[in-house]
C-alpha positions as CSV (number, residue, x, y, z in Angstrom):
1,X,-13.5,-20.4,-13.7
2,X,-10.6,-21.6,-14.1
3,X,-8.1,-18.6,-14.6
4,X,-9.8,-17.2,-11.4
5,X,-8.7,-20.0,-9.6
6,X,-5.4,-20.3,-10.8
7,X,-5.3,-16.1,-10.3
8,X,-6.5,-16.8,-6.6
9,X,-3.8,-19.5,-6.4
10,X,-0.8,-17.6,-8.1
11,X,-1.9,-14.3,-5.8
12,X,-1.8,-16.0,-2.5
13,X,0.6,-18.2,-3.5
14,X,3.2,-15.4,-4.1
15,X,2.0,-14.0,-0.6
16,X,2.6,-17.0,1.3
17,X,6.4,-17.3,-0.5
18,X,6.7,-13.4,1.2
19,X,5.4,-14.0,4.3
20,X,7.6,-17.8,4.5
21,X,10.8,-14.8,3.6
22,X,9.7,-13.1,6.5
23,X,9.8,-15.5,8.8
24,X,12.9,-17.0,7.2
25,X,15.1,-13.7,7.4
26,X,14.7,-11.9,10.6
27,X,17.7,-9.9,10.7
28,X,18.4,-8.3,7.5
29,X,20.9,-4.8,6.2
30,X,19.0,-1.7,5.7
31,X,20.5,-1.6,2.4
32,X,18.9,-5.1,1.5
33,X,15.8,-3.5,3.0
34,X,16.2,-0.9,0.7
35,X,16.5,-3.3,-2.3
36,X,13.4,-5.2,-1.1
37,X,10.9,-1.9,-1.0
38,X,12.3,-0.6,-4.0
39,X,11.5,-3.8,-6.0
40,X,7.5,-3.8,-4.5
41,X,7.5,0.0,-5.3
42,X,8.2,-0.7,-8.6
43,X,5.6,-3.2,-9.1
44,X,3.4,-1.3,-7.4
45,X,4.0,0.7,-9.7
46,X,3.5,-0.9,-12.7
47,X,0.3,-2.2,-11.3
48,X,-1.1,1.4,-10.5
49,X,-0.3,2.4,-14.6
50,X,-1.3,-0.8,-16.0
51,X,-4.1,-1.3,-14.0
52,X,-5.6,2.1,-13.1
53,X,-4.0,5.1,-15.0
54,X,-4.4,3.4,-18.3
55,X,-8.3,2.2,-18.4
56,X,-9.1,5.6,-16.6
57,X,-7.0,7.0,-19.7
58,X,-9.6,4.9,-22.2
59,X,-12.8,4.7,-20.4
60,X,-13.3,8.3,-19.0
61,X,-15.6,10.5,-21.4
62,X,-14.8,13.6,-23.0
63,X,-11.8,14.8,-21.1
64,X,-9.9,11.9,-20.3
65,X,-6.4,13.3,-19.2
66,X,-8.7,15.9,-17.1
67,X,-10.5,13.4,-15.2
68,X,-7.4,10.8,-14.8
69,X,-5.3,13.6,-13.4
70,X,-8.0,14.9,-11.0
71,X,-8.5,11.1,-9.6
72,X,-4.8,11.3,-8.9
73,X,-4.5,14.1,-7.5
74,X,-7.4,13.9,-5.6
75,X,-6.2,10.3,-4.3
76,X,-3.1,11.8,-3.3
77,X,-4.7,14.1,-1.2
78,X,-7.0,11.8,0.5
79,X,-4.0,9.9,1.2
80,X,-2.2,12.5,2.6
81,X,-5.0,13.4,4.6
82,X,-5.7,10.0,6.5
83,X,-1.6,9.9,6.9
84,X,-1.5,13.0,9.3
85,X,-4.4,11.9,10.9
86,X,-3.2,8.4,11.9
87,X,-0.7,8.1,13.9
88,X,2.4,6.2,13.4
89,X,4.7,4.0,15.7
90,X,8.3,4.6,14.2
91,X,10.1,3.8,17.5
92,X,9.7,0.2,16.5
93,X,11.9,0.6,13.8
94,X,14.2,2.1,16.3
95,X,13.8,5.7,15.1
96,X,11.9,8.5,18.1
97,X,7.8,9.0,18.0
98,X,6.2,10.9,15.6
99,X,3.5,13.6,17.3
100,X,1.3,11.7,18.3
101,X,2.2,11.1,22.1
102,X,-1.4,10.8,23.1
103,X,-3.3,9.2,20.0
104,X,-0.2,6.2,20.3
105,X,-0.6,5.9,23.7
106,X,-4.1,5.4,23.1
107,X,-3.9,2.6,20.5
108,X,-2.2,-0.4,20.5
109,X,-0.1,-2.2,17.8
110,X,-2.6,-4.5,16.4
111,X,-4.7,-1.7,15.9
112,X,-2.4,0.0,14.2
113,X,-1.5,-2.7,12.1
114,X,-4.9,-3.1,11.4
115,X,-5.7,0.4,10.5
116,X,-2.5,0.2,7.7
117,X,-3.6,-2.5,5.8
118,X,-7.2,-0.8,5.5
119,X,-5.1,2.3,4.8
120,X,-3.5,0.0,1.8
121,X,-6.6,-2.0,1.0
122,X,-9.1,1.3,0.8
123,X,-8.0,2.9,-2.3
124,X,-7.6,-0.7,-4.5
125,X,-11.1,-1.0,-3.2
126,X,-12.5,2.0,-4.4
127,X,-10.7,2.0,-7.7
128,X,-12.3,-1.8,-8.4
């Protein structure tokens, strides 16, 4: 009981230190920006092959390496999929529309916003 509780603690302690960043730092270089994503790529990362790739690698029957590499690919896919067929507002980020001129128009940004994090949450979901 205890390690989930200090897990819980260290986990959304780390994301209120982000999101206090955030707050803290509105105006920040695209190549600082850069830095910033590249760093939570990397974790991500290391998270996907510690976490995923490698217990798939151990736990998956007579053909591991078949069955690892089909998950990925097949995830990759799905991904790509559900990307094309939501659409995205780049024009905050100062760059034109993507298009979508009458799916945006349709939605608004909380929606949106909503829709990426179950876009993020959906595949850590299925894998646990």
């Amino acid at each position: 009981m205890q390690i989930v509780l200090m897990t819980a603690l260290g986990v959304g302690g780390a994301t209120v230190v982000g999101a206090i960043f955030g707050f803290i730092f509105k105006k920040i270089s695209h190549r600082f920006s850069d830095m910033v994503l590249s760093f939570a790529a990397g974790i991500m990362l290391c998270a996907a092959v510690t976490g995923l790739i490698l217990p798939s690698l151990e736990h998956s029957g007579p053909a591991p390496l078949l069955v690892t590499v089909a998950g990925i690919i097949c995830g990759a896919l799905f991904l790509n999929v559900l990307d094309k067929l939501i659409p995205h507002l780049h024009r905050l980020a100062g760059v034109e529309q993507e298009e979508h001129p009458e799916a945006t128009a349709k939605l608004n940004k909380i929606l949106l916003f909503v829709m990426a994090i179950a876009l993020h949450n959906l595949p850590e979901g299925i894998a646990a």
